[in-house]
C-alpha positions in Angstrom: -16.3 -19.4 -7.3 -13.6 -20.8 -5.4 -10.7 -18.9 -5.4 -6.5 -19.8 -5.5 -4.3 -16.7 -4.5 -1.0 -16.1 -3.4 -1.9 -16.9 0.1 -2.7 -19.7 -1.4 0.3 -20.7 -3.1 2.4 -19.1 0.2 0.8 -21.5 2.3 2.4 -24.9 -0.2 5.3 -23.5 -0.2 6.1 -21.3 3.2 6.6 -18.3 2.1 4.9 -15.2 3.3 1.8 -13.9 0.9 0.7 -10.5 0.4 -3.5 -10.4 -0.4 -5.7 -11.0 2.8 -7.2 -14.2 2.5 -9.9 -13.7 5.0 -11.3 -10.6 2.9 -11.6 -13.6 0.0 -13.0 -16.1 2.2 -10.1 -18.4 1.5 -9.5 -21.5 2.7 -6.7 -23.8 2.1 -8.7 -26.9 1.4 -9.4 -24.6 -1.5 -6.4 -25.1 -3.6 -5.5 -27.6 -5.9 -2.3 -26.1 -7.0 0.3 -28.3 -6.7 3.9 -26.9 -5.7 5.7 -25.8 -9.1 2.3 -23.9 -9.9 2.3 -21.8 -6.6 5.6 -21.1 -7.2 5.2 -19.8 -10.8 2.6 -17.4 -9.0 4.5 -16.5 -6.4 7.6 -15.7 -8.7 5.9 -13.9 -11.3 4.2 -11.6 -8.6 7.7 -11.5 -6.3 9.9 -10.6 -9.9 7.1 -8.3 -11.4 8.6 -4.8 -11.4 7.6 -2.0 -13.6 9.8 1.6 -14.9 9.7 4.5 -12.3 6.2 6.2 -12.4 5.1 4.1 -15.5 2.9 0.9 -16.3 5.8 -0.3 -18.5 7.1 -4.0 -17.5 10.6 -4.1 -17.1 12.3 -6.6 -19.1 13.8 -8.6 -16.1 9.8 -9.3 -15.4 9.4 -11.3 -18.2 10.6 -14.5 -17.5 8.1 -15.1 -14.5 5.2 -13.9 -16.7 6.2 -15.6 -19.4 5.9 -19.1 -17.1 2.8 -17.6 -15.8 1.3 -17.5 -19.2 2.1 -21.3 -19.4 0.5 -21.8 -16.9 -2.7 -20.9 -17.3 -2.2 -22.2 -20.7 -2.2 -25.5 -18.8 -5.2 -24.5 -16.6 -8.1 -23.3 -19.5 -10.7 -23.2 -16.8 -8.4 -20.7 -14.2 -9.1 -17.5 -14.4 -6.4 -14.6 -13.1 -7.5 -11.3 -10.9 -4.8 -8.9 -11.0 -5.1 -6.0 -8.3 -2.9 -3.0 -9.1 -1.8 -1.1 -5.9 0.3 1.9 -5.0 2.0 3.9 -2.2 0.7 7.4 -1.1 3.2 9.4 -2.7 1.6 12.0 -4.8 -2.1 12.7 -6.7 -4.1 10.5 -5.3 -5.7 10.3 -8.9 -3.1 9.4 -10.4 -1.9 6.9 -8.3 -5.2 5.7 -9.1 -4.4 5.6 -12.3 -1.3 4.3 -12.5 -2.1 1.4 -10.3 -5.2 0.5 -12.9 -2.8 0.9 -16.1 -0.1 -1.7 -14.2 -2.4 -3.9 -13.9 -4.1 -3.6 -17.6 0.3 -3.6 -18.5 0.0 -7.1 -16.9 -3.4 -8.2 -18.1 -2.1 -6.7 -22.2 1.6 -8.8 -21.4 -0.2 -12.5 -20.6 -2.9 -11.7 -23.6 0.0 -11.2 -26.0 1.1 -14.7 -25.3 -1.9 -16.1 -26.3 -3.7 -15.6 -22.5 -7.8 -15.2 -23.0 -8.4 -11.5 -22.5 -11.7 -12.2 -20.8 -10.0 -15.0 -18.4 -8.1 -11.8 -17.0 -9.7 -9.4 -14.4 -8.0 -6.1 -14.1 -8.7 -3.7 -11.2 -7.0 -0.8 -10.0 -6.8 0.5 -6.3 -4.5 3.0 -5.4 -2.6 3.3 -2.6 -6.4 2.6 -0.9 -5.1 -1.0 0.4 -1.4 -0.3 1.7 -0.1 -3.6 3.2 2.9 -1.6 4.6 3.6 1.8 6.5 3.8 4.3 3.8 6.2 6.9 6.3 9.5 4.6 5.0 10.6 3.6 2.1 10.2 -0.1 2.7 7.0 0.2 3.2 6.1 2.2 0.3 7.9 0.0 -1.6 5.8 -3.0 -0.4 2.7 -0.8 -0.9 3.6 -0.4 -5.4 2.3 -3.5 -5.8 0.3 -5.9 -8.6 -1.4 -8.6 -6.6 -2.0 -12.0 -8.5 -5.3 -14.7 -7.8 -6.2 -17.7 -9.2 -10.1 -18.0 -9.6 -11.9 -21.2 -11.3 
């Protein structure tokens, strides 16, 4: 399965990307996402923000997922891994949790506009994967987190 992430879509474009390609064997020969599409990712994954301590999308998110949906409209044979992260702050169980139900809150979101439930792969990890430090606030903040892939 060859898969089209965000670092894909950062490398079209320039812009930095948050999931570790070399953990996904990713190469950029890879992609065949052409500019708009890596931007639609990019945006729907930069603008995704949820309420304080719940899954709930806030409504400024919508747009982006809403062009996301589109998008794999466009792309029937593209299938979308969501990775739900968090920062350290708290039960670790929770955190758990709350980082599985954001990214189910994404996965229900793109199924209610007519997104395949089964073309949607929802995982949750905690704050187990931190991509920033989690002793300041910007990099907890960088840490609550869904990450978005494109699989085919």
């Amino acid at each position: 399965m060859k898969i089209r992430s965000l670092f894909l879509a950062a490398l079209l474009i320039g812009a930095t990307a948050t999931m570790n390609a070399q953990n996904e064997g990713i190469q950029p020969s890879d992609s065949q996402l052409d500019k708009e599409e890596a931007t639609i990712i990019l945006r729907a994954n930069e603008r995704l923000g949820f309420e304080s301590g719940s899954a709930r999308i806030t409504e400024s998110s919508h747009e982006s997922l809403d062009a996301l949906a589109v998008l794999l409209g466009n792309h029937p044979t593209f299938q979308l891994r969501l990775e739900g992260h968090t920062d350290n702050v708290g039960n670790r169980d929770k955190n758990l949790k709350l980082s599985t139900d954001r990214a189910n809150a994404v996965k229900a979101f793109l199924v209610s506009r007519g997104v395949a439930e089964a073309r949607i792969q929802a995982q949750g990890f905690g704050s187990t994967k931190p991509v920033g430090e989690n002793e300041t606030e910007e990099g907890r903040r960088r840490n609550r987190r869904v990450e978005m892939g494109i699989a085919e």
